[in-house]
N, C-alpha and C positions, 0 to 999 in steps of 0.2 A: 504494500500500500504506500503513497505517495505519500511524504511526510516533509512540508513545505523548512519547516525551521530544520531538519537533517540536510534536505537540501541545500540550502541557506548555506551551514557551516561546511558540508565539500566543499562548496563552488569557490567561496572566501579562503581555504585549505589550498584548494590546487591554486590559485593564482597567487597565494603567497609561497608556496612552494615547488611544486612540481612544476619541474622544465619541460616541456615536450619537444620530441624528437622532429626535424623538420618544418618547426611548425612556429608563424611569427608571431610570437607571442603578446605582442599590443591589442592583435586583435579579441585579444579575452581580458580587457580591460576594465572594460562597463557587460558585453556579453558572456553569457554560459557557458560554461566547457564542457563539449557532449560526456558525458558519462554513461558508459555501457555498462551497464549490471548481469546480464544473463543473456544465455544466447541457444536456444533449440533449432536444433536441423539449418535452415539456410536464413534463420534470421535471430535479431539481438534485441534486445531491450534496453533502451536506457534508462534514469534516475529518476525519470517521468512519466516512466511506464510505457514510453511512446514505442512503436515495431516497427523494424526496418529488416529491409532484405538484403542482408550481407551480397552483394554483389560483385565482391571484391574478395571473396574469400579469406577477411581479414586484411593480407596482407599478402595476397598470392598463396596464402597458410594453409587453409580450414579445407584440405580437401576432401574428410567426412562429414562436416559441418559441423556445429555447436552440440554441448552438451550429450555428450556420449559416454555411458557412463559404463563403459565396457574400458576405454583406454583410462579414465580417471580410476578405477580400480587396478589396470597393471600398474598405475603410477604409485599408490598406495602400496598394493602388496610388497614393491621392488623397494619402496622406501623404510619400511618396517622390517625389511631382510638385509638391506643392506644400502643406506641412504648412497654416501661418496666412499671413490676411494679412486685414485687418476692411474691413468694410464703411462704412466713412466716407470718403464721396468717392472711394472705389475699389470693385469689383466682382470677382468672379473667377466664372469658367463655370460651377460645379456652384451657386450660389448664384442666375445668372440661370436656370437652368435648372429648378431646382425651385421657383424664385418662378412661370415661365409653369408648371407641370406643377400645381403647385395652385390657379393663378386656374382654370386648366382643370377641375380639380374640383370649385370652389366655388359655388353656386348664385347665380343672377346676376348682378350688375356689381360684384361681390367679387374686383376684378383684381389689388390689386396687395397685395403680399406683404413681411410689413416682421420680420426675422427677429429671436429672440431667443434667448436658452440654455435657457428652460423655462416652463412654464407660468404660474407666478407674475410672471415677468418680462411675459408673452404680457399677463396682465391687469392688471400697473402700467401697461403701455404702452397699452392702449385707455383707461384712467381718464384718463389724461394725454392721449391725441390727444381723445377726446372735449371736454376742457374747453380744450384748447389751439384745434379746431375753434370752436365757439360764439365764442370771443372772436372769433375772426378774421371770421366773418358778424353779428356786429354783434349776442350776444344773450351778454355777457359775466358775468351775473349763473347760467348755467346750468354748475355744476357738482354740483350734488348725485349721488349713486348711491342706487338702491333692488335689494335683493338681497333673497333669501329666506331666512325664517327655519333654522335648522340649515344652511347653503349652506357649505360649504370653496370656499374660492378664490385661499389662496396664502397666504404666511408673511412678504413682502415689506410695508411699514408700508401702502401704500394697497390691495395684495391684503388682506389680514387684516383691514381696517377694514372692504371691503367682504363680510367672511367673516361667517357665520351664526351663531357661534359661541362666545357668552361666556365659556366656560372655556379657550381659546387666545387671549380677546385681552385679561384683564383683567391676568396680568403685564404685558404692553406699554404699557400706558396711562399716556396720553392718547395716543391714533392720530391718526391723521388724520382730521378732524372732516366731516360734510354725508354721513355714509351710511344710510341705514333699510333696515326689514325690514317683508315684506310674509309672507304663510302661503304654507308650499308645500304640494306637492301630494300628499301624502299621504294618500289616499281612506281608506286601514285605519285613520286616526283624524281621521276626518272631525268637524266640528261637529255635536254632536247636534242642531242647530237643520235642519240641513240634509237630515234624514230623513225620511222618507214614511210614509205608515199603518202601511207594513211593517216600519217599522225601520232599512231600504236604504237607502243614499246614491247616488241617480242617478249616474251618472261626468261626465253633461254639464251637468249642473247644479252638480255639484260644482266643474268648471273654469271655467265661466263667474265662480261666485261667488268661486273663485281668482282669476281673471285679473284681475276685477273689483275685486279690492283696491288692485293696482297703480295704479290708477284713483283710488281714495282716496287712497292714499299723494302721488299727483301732487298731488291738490288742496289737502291738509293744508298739505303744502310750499311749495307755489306753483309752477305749470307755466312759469315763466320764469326756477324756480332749477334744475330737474331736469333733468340731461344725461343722463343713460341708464341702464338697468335689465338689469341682469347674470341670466343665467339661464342653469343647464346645462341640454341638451335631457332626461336624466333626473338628476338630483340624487343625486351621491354621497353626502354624510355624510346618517346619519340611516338609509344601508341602503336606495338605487336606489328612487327616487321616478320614476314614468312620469310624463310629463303626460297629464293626463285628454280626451278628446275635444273639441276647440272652443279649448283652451285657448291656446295660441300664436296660434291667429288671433284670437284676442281680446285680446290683449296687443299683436301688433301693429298693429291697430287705435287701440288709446289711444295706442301710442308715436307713430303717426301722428298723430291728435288734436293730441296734445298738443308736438307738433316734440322727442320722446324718442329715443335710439337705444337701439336694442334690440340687446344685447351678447350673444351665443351662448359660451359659457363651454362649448366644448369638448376643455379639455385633457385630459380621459378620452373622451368619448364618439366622438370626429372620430378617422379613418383605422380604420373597420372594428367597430371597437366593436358596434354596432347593425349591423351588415351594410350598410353605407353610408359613402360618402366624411364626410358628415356629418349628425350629427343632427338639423341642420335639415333635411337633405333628406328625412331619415327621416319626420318629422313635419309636414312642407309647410310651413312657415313661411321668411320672409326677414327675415333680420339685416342689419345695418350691418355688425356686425362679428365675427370669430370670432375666439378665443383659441384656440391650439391646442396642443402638444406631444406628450409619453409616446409613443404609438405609429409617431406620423412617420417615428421610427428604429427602431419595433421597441424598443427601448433599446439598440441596439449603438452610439450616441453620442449625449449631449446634443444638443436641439434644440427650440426653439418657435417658432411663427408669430400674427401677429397679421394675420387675413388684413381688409381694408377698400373698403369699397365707391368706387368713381369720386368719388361726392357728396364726401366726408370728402378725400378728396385731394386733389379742385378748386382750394383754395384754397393747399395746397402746390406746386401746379402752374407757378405765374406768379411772375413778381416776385420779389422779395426776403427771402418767407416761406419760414422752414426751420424741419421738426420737431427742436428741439434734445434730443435723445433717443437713447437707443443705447446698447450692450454693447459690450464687448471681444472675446466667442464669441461673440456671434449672429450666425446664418449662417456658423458654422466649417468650412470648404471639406471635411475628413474627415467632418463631421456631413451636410453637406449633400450629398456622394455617398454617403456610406448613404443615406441618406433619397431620392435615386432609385432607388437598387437595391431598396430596401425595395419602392416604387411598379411596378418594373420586374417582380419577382416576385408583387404585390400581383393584377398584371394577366392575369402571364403562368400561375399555379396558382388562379385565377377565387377569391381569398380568401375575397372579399364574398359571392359567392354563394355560397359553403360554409356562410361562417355564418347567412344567410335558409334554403338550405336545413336546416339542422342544429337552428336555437334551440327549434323547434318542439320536436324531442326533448329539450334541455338542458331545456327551461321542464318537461314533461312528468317527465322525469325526477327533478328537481327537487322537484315538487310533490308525490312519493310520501312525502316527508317531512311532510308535513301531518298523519296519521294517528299523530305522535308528542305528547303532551299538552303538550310546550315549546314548537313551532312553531305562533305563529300567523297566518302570513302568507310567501308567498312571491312577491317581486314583481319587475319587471326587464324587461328585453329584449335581444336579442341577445346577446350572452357576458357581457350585467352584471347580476346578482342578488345580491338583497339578501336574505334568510332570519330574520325579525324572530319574538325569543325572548317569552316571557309566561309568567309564573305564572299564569296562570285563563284559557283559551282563551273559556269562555262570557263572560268580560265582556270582555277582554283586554287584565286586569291588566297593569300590570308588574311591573319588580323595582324593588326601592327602591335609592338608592345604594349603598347596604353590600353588598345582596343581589347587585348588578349588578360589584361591587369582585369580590366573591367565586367567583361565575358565568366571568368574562371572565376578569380576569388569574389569580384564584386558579387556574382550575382549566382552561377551553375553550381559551387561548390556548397552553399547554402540551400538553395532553392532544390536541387536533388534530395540535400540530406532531409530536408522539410518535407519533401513528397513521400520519403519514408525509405530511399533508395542509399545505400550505402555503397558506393563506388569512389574512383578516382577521373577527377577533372582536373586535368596535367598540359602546360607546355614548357617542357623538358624539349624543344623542336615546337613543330608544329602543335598549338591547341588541338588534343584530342579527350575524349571520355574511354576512358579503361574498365572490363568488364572480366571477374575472374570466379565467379559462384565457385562454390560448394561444388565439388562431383556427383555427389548426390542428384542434383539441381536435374527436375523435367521441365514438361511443356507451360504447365502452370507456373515456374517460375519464369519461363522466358518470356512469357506474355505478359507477366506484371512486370518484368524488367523493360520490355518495349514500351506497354505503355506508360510507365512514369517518365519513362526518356522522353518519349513524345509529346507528355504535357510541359514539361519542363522547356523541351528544347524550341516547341510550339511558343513557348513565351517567351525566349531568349531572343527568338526571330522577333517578334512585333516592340521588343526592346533594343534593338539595333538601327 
């Protein structure tokens, strides 16, 4: 029950104390700070009682949904058996166990499993094995990273260097130096050089000439400085970039070429995302190495994985070489028996194949929003889309900064959450809306998700 004076003292609590992550905090000055209290299957409650449709799946997280009281009890049990105890020089079961449970998932000689707290930790940890590798076979001069231009890959000094992302990393500056940016893949603004009689931009011409840059970037630098090329299988910031046909096995070609390791950056996409254990498997391509976390656990407890090929651990194998590396919580014995039970359920209510069979109608459903004059583009797969905004559909304009200030935080970021719709309205690049439900999530979700977009974005239009 609603309890006005409880209320009262949170809200006075969190503005005198609690910092939030991302988030500019004047704006909660004189206004509310949402408070989510509880949360069942694909939606949450706040401190008002008010229901909203996790849409967002958290945070790219919740791919059971809310309040599951099957993984809250492995958490429980694991915790009364044995809370902590870390991984340095010692082991504990649920840690050996979901190390073999995801080499078994992982697509080929990706056996061995090196745990972390979260995703940005997942991608300092392969920058660092990557160049700590190289020294140790004899080619000590290869440490550069090449990432893609707009790419998010973590908040950590060597995740953020290796991030897309000028306006998150030029407070921090000077980062840690030898990373570049190559173009992603982004077909809806493709190079007009790369167009046809028609106008159209081929998809496999377009990924070739993506992939193909990678290839420049190698050369510019010198292929005996470049240790490996970071790439999510579809690219979050910028609003859910697919890769084009051809394109990952053209990338893995050069990283071959050229003795590259090709880094799978899937701490959003890996555990279901795409209707698949991982998005490389989704798109056939083979990595060295995968980054992983968010959905592992569902988010019922921190947890990442930096999953690595045989090759990359040969040389920790023998001898006297140790990766000097490692967390305090990675592989936290409570994180890491959710994170079976997560897999244990993943298997036993056929997840994956809910979301292959389903995306088809999310995509469909989705795209009925097209027919509105701010949407021009809606792209994605599996439960992640992107919904990219424009002032002029026929050329497709954007907004300007001010325009995009005003759009987003003035008015879509509020007016969503008031409709009752819990997503992200991002320009990270181009102004878009991001959409990442619960796995769970059927046709009755997808219909309340279109239409609160539709009311919302219906009034953003007559507000422009």
């Amino acid at each position: 029950m609603y309890d006005d004076a409880a209320h009262g003292a949170l809200q006075q609590s969190a503005r005198d104390h609690l910092w939030m992550h991302f988030t500019r905090m004047s704006s909660y000055d004189t206004a509310d700070v949402p408070v989510i209290v509880r949360g069942e299957g694909a939606y949450v409650w706040d401190s008002r009682g008010r229901k909203y449709l996790d849409a967002l799946g958290g945070l790219f997280v919740s791919q059971l949904g809310h309040g599951r009281t099957d993984l809250a009890e492995a958490a429980a049990k694991q915790a009364a058996e044995l809370a902590f105890f870390p991984l340095w020089s010692y082991a504990h079961p649920t840690a050996i166990e979901l190390a073999e449970k995801i080499a078994g998932y992982a697509p080929g000689d990706l056996n061995r499993v090196f745990f972390t707290s979260g995703g940005g930790e997942a991608v300092e940890s392969a920058w660092k094995l990557a160049k700590n590798y190289f020294k140790l076979v004899g080619k000590p001069m290869k440490h550069k990273v090449i990432s893609r231009a707009i790419a998010y890959h973590g908040t950590t000094a060597g995740a953020l260097s290796i991030t897309g992302l000028p306006g998150l990393k030029q407070q921090f500056e000077p980062l840690v130096p030898s990373t570049f940016r190559v173009p992603n893949t982004n077909i809806y603004r493709a190079p007009s050089f790369l167009a046809g009689a028609d106008g159209t931009v081929d998809p496999e011409t377009f990924g070739r000439w993506a992939a193909d840059q990678v290839a420049v970037a190698i050369e510019a630098e010198g292929p005996d400085t470049v240790a490996a090329v970071f790439l999510e299988p579809v690219q979050n910031a910028g609003g859910c970039f697919p890769p084009p046909p051809g394109y990952f096995q053209r990338v893995r070609e050069i990283c071959d070429e050229y003795d590259v390791l090709l880094v799978s950056d899937e701490v959003i996409c890996a555990y279901g995302r795409l209707g698949h254990m991982f998005g490389a498997e989704r798109y056939g391509y083979q990595p060295d190495i995968i980054t992983s976390a968010k959905g592992i656990t569902s988010g019922y407890a921190p947890l990442g994985a930096m999953i690595v090929s045989d090759r990359l651990y040969e040389p920790f194998a023998h001898g006297t070489e140790t990766f000097l590396h490692g967390y305090t919580f990675g592989g936290h014995p409570v994180s890491t028996a959710v994170a079976l039970k997560n897999f244990e359920v993943f298997e036993d209510e056929k997840v994956l194949e809910g979301v292959r069979e389903r995306e088809g109608a999310f995509r469909g459903t989705l795209e009925k929003l097209l027919d509105l004059p701010i949407v021009g583009d809606v792209r994605g797969d599996g439960y992640f889309y992107g919904i990219e905004l424009v002032k002029d559909k026929s050329t497709k304009e954007s907004f300007d900064e001010a325009e995009s200030e005003r759009l987003l935080r003035g008015f879509l970021s509020k007016a969503l959450f008031d409709a009752g719709l819990y997503c992200r309205a991002d320009d990270r690049g181009d102004p878009v809306i991001q959409l990442s439900p619960p796995l769970v999530c059927d046709q009755a979700h997808f219909d309340e998700i279109e239409e609160k977009l539709r009311s919302v974005l219906t009034e953003a239009v007559a507000l422009l």
